[in-house]
C-alpha positions in Angstrom: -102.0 170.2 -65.1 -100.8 174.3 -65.0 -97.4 174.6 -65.3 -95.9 176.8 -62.4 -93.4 179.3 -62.4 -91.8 181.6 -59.7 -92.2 185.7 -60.0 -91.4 187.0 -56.9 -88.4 186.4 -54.4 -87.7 187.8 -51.0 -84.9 186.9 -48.6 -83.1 187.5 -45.2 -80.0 185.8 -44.5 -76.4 185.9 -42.4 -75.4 187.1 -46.0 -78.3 189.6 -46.9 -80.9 191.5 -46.1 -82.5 190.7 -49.6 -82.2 188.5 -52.5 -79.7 191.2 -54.3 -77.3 191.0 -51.4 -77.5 187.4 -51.2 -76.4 186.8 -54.4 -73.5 189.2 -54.1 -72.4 187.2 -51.1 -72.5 184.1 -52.9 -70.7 185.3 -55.8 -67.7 186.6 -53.3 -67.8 184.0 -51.2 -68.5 185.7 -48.5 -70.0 183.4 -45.1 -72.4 185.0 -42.7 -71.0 182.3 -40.2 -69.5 184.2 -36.6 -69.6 184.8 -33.2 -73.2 185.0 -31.3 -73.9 188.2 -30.9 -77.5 188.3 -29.9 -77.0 186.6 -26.2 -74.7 185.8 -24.2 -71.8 183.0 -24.9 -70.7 182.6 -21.2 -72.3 179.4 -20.7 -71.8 177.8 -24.0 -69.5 175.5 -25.7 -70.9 176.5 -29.5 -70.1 180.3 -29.6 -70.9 180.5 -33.2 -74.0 180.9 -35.2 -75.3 182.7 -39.0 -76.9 185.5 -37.7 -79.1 188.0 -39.3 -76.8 191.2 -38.7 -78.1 194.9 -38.4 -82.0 193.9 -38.3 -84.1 196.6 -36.9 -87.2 195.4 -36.4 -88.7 199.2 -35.5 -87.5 199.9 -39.2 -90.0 197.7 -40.6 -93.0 197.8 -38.1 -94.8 199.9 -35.6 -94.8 199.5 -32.1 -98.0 198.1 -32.0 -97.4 195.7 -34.9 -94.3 194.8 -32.9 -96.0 193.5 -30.0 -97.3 190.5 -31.9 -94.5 189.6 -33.9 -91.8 187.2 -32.6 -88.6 187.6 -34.6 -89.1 184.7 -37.1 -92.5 186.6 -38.2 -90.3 189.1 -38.6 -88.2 188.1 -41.1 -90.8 186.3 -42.9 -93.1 189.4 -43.0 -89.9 191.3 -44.6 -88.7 188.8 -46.8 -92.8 188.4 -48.1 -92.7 192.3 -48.5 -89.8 191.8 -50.3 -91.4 189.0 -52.7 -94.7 190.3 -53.2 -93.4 193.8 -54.4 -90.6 191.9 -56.4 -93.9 190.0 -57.9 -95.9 193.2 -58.8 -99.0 191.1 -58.6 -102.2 192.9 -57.7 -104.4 190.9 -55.4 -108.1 191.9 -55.8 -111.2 191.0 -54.0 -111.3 188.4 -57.1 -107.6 186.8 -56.7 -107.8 187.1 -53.1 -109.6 183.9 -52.6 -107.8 182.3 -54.7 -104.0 182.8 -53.2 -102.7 180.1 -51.0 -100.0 181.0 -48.5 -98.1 178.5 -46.4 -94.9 180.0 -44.8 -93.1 177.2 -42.7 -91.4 177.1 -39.3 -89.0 174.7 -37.4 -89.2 175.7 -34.3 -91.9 179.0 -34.4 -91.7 181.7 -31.6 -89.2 179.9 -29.6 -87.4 183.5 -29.0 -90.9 184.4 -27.3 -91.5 181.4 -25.2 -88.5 181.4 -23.5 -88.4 184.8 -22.8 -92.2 183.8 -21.2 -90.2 180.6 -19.1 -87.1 183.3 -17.9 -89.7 185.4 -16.7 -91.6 183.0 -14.9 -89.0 180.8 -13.4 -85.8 183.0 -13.0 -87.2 185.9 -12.1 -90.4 184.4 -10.7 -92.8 186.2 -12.2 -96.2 185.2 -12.4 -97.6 186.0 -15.8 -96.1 186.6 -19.3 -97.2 189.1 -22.0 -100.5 189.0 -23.2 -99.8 188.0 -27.0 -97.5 185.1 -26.0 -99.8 182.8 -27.2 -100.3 184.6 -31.1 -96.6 185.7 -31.1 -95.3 181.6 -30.7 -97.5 179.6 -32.2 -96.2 177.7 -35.5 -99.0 179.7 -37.9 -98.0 183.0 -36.7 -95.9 183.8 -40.1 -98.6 182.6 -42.3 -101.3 184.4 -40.6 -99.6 187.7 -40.4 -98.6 187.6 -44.4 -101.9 186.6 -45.2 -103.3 189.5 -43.6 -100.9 191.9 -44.7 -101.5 191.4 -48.4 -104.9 189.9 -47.8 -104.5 185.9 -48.9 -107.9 184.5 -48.3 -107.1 181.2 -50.0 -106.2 178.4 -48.4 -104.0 179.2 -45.7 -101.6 176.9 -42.8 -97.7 176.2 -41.5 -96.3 173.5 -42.3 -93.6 172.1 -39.7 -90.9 169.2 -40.5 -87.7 170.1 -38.8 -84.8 170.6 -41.8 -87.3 169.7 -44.5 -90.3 172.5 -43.3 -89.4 174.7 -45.6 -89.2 172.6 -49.0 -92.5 170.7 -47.9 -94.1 174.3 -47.9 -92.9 175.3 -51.5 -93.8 171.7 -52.6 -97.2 172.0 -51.6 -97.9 175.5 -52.6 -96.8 174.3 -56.1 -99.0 171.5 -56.1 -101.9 174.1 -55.4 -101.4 176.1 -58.0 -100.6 173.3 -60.5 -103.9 171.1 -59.7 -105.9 174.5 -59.7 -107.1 174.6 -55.7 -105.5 178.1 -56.0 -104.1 180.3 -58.7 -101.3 181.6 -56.7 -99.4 180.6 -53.7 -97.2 182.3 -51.5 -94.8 180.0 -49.8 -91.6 179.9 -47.8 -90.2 179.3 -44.3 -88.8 181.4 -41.7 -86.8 180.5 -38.3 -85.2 182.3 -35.9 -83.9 180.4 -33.0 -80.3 181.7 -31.4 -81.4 181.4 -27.5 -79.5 179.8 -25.1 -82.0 176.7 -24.4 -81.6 175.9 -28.0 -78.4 176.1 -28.6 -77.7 173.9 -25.6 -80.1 171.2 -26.9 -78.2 171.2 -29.6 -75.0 171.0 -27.9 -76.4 168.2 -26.3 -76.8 166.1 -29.8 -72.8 166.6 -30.4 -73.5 167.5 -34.3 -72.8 171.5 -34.2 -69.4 172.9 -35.0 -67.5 175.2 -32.6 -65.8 176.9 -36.0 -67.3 177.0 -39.2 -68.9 174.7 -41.3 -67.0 172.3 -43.9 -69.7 170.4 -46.0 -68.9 167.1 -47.6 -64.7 167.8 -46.2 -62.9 165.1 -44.1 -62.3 167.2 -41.1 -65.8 168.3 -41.0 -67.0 169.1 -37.7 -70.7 169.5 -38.1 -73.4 172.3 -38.8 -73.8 175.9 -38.1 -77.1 176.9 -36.4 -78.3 179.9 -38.4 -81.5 182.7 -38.7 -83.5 183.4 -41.8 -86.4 183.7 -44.1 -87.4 183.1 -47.1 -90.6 183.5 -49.1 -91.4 183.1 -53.1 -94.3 184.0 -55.4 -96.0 180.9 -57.5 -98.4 181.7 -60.3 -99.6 180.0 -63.4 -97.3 180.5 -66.5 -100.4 181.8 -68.6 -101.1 184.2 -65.9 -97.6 185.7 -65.4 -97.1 185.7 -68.9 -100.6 187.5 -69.4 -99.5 190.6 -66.8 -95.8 190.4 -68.2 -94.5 189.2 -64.8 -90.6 188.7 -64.2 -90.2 184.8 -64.6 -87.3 183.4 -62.5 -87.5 179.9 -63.2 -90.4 176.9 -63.7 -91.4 174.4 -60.7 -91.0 171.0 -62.5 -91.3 168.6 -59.5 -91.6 168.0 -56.0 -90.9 164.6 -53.9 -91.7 163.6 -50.4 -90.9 160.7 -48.9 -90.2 159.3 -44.9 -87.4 156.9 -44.2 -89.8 154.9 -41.5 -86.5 154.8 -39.7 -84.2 155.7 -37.3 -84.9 159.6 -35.8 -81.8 160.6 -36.2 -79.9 158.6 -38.7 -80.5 159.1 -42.2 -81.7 156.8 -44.7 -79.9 156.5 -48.6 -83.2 155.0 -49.7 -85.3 157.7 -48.4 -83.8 160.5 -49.8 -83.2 158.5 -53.3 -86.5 157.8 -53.3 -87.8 161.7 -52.7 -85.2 162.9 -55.3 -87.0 160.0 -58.2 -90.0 161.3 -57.2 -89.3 164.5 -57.7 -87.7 164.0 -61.5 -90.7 161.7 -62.1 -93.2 164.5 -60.7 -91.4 166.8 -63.0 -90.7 164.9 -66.3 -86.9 164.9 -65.7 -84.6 162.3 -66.6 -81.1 161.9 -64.3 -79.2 163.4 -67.3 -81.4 166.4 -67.5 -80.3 167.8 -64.0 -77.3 169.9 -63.9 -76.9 171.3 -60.7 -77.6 170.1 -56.7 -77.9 172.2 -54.1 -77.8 169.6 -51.3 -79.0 169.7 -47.6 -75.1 169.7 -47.0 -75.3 169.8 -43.1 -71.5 169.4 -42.7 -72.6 166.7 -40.3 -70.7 163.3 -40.8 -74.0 160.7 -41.4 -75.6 163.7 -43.5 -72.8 164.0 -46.2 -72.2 160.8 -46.7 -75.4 159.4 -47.3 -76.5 162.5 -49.4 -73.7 161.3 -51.4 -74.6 157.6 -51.5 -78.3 159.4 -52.6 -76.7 161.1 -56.0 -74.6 158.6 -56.8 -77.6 155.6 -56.3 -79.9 158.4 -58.0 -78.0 159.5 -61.2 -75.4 157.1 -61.6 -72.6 157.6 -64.0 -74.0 161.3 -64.2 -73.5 162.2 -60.6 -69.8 162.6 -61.2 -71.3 165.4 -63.9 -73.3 167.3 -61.3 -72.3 170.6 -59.8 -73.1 170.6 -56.0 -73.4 173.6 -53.6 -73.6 173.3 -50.0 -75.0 176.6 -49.0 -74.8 176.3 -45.8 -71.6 177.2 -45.8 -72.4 180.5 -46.4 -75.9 181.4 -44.6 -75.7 178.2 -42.2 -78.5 175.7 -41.2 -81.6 178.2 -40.4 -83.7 175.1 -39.9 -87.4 175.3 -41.2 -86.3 178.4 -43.1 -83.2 176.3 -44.8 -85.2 174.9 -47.5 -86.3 178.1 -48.8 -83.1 179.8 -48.1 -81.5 177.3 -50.1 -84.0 177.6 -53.1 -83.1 181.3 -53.7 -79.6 180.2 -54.6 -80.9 177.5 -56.7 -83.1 179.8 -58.6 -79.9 181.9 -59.0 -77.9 179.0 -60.8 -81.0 179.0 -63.4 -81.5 182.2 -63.9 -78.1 183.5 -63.8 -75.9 181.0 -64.2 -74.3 181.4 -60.8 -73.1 178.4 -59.2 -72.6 179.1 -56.0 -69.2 177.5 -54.1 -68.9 175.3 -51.0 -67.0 177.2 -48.7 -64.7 176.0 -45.9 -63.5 172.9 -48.2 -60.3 171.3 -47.4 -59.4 167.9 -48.0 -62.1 165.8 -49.7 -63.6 162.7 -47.5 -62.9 159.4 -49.6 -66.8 158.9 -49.1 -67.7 162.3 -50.3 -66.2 161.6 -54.3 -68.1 164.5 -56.1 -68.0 167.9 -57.7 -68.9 170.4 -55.0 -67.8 173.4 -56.1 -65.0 174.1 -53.8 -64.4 177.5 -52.4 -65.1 179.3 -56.0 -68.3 180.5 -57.4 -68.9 179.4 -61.2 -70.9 181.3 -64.0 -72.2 178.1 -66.0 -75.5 177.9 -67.6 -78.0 175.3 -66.2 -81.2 173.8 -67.3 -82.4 172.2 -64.7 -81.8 171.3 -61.1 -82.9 170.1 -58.1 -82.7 171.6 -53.8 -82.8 168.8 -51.4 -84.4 168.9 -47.5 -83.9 166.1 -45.3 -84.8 165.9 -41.8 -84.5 164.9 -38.3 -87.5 162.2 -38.2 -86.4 161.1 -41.2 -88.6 163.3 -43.5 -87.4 164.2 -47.0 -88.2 166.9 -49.5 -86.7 167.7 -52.9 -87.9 170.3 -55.4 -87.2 170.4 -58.9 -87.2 173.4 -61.3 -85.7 174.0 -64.7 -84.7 177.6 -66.0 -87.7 179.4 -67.7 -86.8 180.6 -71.0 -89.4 182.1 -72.7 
């Protein structure tokens, strides 16, 4: 099997409108977490979100090009730009075929679709714009990036609630390491602050009305968010051949389903998706240094990712360094996953361990290192970004830091 390493990143986040920013927030400890701005709050009870701030989308695209975008193609079109040009790679009419892309969504053009149903049954219209249809659907993202950079390799969206994202780069990796493709662009974008979705969410009781407090006692649950994230995967031999930037080496990837309860997660799901993952990747539990955890700030999700590391590593897990990003850029849903790996890529390249903000007092149930409130500069091996999801679907990624 090819070993696979990552040579492009692109990001937009509540804390940046590109990897460079997002780092900086990370390092200052600065949230993206505040009050909605893009509707109205009158009718809701949660009146916070992560937002991405000061996004012009008629910076980035034409009119016309506008008229098919929904706002989560947006962001993944502008955090693939962002990726791709980060990458330097040329794609020819010879690599073309041969570049995978799967760019992930939670909940697609929801933005779009219920625009379409205010239309139709508030102001009692009787059609919707034409390009509803290609604005919401789940492959939107993916088919717009693979036009714009022309990826004629295999090509699909991948959709698993909390986990969409990771299940994207997991695959995409696989590709490239099996040899179905040579490269693989991969990610996961959301964007879903409207007021249907906010209120369904209300109506599960597990979203904070202030801020989110991962792993704490008085947490009060997660912070929906909007985002993007893609990232470049090419052969080592190949990056190294074009003297490509290498940011860090995919090592593993682990899937698993908990076969379960919808809601409530599973300790033996997820322990089994991180094993799988160190197995996949030819890790032992000592080898990983760092965590960054699905960290919900949701009551069952802490805990039990908890229980996870501590039935997964042992002894050791008292050793790990744990970030709960979410903190920072909140829970962008399908997008979180890739979000989330940007910062894990940061601890391996850089040595920046980003901090879990918002802690206060520790929950008795929640006994590990999670870097409270203050960034570290530490340098890690290895480490691992767990996903898991509504439906009980896990994913967890494994990469070490690339030294060449």
């Amino acid at each position: 099997m090819r070993r696979v390493v990552v040579t492009g990143m692109g990001a937009v986040s509540a804390i940046g409108a590109n990897v460079g920013e997002f780092a900086e927030a990370l390092r200052q400890g600065r949230s993206g977490i505040g009050p909605i701005e893009a509707i109205s709050t009158d009718r809701l009870t949660v009146k916070i979100a992560a937002e991405v701030k000061g996004f012009d989308p008629k910076a980035h695209f034409t009119s016309d090009k506008l008229a098919m975008l929904d706002r989560f193609a947006q962001l993944a079109l502008v955090a693939a730009r962002e990726a791709m040009a980060d990458s330097a790679l040329t794609i020819d009419e010879d690599l073309a075929p041969r570049c995978a892309c799967i760019i992930g969504s939670g909940g697609s053009g929801l933005i779009t679709l219920e625009e379409g149903y205010r239309r139709l049954y508030e102001e009692g219209k009787h059609r919707v714009p034409p390009f509803t249809v290609p604005k919401y659907m789940n492959n939107s993202a993916t088919s717009q990036v693979t036009m714009e950079f022309g990826l004629k390799g295999p090509a699909f969206s991948v959709s698993s609630a909390c986990a969409t994202a990771t299940h994207s780069i997991g695959l995409g990796f696989h590709m490239v390491r099996s040899g179905m493709a040579d490269v693989a662009v991969v990610g996961g974008a959301d964007a879903l602050i409207t007021m249907g979705h906010i209120k369904a969410w209300e109506a599960l009781r597990v979203v904070s009305k202030d801020t989110c407090r991962p792993f704490c006692k008085d947490r009060s649950g997660m912070v929906l968010a909007e985002g993007a994230a893609v990232f470049v995967l090419e052969t080592l031999e190949s990056a190294q051949k074009r003297g490509a930037t290498i940011y860090a080496e995919m090592a593993g990837f682990g899937m698993t389903a908990d076969a379960g309860d919808l809601l409530s997660p599973s300790v033996e799901g997820a322990s089994r998706a991180v094993r799988m993952a160190l197995a996949d990747g030819g890790l032992a539990p000592e080898d990983i240094a760092y965590v960054n955890a699905h960290g919900t700030g949701t009551v069952a999700n802490d805990a039990t990712e908890t229980k996870c590391l501590h039935e997964v590593f042992g002894d050791h897990a008292h050793k790990l360094m744990i970030s709960a990003t979410k903190s920072f850029h909140g829970h962008s849903l399908g997008a979180s996953g890739a979000v989330e790996l940007v910062a894990t890529i940061l601890a391996l390249r850089d040595g920046l361990i980003a901090p879990t903000l918002n802690f206060t007092e520790p929950d008795p149930e929640c006994d590990l290192d999670y870097v409270p409130n203050e960034a570290r500069q530490v340098t890690v091996d290895a480490g691992i970004s767990n996903s898991f999801a509504f439906g009980g679907l896990n994913a967890v990624l494994a990469l070490r830091r690339f030294v060449g």
